[in-house]
N, C-alpha and C positions, 0 to 999 in steps of 0.2 A: 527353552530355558529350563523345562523341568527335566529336560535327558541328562543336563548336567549333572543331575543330581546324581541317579540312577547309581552313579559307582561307588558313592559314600554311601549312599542307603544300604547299597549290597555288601561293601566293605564294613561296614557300622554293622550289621546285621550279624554277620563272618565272624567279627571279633568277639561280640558277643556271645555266641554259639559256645565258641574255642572257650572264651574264659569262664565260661559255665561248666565245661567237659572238664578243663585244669584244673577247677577246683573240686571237683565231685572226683577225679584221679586224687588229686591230694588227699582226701579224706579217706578212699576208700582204699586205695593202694598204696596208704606208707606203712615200713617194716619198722617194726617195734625191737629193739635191739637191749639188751640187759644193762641195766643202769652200772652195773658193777662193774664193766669192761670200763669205763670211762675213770671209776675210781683207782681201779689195779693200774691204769697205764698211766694215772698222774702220780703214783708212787713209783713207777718204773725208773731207771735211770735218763730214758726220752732219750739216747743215741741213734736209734732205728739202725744200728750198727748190721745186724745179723748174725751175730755170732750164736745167741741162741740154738739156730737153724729155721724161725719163724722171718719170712720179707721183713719186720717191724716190731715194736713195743706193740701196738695195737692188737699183732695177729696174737703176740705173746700172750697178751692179756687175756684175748679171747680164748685162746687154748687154757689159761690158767680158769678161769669161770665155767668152761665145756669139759675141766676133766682131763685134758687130754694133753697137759704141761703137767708131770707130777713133781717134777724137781724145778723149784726157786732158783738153782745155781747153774742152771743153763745158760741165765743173763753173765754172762763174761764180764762186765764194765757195773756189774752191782754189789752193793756191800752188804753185808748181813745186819748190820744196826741201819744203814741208812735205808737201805731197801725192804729187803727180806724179812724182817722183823716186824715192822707197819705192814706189810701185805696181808702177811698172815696173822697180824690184829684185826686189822680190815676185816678179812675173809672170815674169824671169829662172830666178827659184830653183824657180818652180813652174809646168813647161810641160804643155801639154796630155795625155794619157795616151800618143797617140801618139809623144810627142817634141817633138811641133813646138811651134813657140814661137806664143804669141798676136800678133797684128801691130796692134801701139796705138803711135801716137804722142801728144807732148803737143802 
């Protein structure tokens, strides 16, 4: 009677393990991603079109926060009041950690 046991003890035991390890991975191995990419890309037009030359609004955004987007008018399907104008209010009220300001035009 008690060898039936045997496979839930070992499986119950198993699970346990695993969701101990998945949780101590969650904590210790998640990537911390700049709050501002999330703001830039809800001002984006959200097409994920590619005309830019970025896969997406996302990777856009991320080039616009890393420097590496200097021109606003790369977004093809954005406007200069609707878009480009709150970005770079945005990007005013929200500067790098150091201080310094992101250097984007439109």
């Amino acid at each position: 009677m008690i060898e039936a046991l045997y496979p839930f003890i070992v499986l119950g035991g198993i699970g346990i393990i695993l969701g101990i390890v998945l949780s101590l991975a969650n904590r210790y191995l998640q990537v911390v991603e700049d709050p501002r990419i999330d703001g830039i890309e809800k001002l984006l037009p959200n097409y994920n079109c590619g005309a830019c030359g970025t896969p997406g609004c996302r990777a856009f955004a991320s080039g616009i926060v890393n420097g590496e987007v200097k021109n606003l008018s790369r977004c093809k399907p954005g406007k200069v009041d609707k878009h480009y104008n709150p970005i770079l209010e945005y990007l005013k009220d929200h500067p790098n950690p150091d201080g310094s300001m992101i250097d984007v035009k439109i």
